[in-house]
C-alpha beads as a LAMMPS data file, in Angstrom:
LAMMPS data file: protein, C-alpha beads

110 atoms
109 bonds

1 atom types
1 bond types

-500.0 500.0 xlo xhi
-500.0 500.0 ylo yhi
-500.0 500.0 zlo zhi

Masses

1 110.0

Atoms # bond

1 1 1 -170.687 87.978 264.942
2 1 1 -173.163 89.047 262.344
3 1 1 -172.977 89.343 258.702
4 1 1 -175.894 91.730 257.877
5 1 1 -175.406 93.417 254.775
6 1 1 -176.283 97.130 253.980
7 1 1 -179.526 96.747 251.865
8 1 1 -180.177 99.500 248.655
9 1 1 -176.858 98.937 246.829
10 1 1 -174.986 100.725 245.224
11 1 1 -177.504 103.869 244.296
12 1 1 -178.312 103.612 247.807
13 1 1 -178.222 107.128 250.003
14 1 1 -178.517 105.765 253.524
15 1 1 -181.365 105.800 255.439
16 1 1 -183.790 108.133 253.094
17 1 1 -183.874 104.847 250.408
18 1 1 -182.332 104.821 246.975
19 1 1 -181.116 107.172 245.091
20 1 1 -183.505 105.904 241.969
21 1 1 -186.418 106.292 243.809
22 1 1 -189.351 108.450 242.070
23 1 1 -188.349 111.885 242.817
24 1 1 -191.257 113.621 243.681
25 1 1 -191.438 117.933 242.748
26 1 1 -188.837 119.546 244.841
27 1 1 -190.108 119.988 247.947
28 1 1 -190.585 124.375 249.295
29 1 1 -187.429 124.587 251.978
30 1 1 -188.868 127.847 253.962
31 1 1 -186.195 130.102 253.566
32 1 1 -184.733 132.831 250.874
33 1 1 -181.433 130.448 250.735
34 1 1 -179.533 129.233 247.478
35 1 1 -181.136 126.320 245.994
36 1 1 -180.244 122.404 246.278
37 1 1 -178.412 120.834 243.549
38 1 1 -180.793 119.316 241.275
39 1 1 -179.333 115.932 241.596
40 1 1 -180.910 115.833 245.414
41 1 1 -184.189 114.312 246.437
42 1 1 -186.456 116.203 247.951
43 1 1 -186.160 114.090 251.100
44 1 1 -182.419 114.792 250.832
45 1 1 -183.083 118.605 250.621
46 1 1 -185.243 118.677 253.355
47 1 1 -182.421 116.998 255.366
48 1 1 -180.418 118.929 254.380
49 1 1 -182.144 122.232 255.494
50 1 1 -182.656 120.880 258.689
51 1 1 -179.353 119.729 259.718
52 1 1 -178.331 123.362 258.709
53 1 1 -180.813 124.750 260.337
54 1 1 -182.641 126.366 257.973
55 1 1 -186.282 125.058 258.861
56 1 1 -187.328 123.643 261.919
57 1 1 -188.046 120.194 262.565
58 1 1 -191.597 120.404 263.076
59 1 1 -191.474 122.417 259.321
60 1 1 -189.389 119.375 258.042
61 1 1 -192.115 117.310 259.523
62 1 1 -194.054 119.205 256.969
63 1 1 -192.488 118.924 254.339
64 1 1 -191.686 115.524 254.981
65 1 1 -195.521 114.635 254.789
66 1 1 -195.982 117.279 251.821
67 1 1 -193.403 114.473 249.784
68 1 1 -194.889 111.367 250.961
69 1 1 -198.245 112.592 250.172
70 1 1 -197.237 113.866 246.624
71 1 1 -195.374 110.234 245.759
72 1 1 -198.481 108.404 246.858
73 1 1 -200.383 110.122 244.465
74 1 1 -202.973 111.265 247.116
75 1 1 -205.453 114.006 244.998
76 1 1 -205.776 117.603 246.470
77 1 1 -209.062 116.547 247.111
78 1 1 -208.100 113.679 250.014
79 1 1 -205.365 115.662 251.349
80 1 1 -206.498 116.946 254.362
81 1 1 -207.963 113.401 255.087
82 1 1 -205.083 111.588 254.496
83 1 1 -202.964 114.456 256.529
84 1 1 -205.268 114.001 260.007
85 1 1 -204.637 110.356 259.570
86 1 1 -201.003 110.434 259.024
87 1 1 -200.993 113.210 262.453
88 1 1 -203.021 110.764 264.301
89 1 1 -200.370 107.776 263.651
90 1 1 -197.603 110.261 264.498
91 1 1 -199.187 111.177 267.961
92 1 1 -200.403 107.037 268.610
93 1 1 -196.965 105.321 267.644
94 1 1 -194.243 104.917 270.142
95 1 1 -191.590 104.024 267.473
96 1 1 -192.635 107.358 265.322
97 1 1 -193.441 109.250 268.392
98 1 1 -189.737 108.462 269.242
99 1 1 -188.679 109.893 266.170
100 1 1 -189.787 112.855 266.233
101 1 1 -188.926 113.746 270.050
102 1 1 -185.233 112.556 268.920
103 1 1 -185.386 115.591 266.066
104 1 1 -186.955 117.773 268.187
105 1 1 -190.061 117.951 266.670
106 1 1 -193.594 118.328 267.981
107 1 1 -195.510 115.142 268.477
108 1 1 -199.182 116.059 266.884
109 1 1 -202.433 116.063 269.314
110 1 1 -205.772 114.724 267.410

Bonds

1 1 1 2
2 1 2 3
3 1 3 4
4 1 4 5
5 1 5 6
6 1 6 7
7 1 7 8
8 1 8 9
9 1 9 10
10 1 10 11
11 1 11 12
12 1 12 13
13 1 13 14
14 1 14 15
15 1 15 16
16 1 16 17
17 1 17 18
18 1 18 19
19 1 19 20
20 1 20 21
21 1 21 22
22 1 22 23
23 1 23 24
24 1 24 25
25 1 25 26
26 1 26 27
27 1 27 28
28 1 28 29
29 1 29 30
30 1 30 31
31 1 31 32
32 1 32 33
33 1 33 34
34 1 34 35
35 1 35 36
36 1 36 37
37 1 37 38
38 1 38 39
39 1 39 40
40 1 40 41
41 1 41 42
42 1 42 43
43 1 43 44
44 1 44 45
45 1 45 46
46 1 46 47
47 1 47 48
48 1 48 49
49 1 49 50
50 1 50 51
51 1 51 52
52 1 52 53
53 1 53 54
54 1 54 55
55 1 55 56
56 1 56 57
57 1 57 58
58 1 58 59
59 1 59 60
60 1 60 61
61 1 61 62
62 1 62 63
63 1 63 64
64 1 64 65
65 1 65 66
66 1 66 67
67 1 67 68
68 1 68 69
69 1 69 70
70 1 70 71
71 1 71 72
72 1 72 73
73 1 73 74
74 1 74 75
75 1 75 76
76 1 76 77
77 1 77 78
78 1 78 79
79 1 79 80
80 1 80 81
81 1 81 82
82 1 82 83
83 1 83 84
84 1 84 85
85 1 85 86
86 1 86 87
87 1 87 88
88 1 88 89
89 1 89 90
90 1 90 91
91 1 91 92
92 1 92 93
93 1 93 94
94 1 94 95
95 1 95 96
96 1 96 97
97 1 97 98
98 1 98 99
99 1 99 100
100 1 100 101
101 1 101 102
102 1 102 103
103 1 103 104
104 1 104 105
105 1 105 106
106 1 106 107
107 1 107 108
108 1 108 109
109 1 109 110
């Protein structure tokens, strides 16, 4: 039997990381819906809009990568850059690749 222990504790929100992580600008949820309660990350938000069907998975993709870029601090300037490369690891890895067919989501073509 094994005794693995949930990691993140208790300000932990699953599988998105901790609560207390650097919360990054709220991310744009393409629709003309209410908005998310300001105590929810962006990742949560996107989620969120997804699982209600509100944007698509390939625009929560988006989004996704919008968030990760902004929290990295990558300038405007590197963006598109940093974007190919980030849709080139998407498309190459199996585990990712995986992902994103089990969400629905388009798997990017470099």
């Amino acid at each position: 039997m094994s005794h693995i222990k949930p990691t993140g504790g208790p300000g932990a929100t699953g599988p998105l990381g901790p609560s207390d992580a650097p919360k990054a600008p709220a991310a744009p949820v393409a629709t003309g819906t209410s908005a998310t309660p300001a105590a929810a990350s962006p990742t949560d938000a996107v989620v969120a809009a997804l699982r209600e069907r509100r944007i698509t998975p390939d625009e929560a993709v988006r989004q996704l990568t919008d968030i990760a870029l902004h929290r990295a601090g990558v300038p405007a300037s590197a963006r598109p850059q940093v974007e190919s490369r980030m849709r080139a690891l998407l498309g190459s890895d199996p585990t990712l690749g995986g992902l994103l067919r089990r969400m629905d989501a388009s798997i990017p073509e470099e």
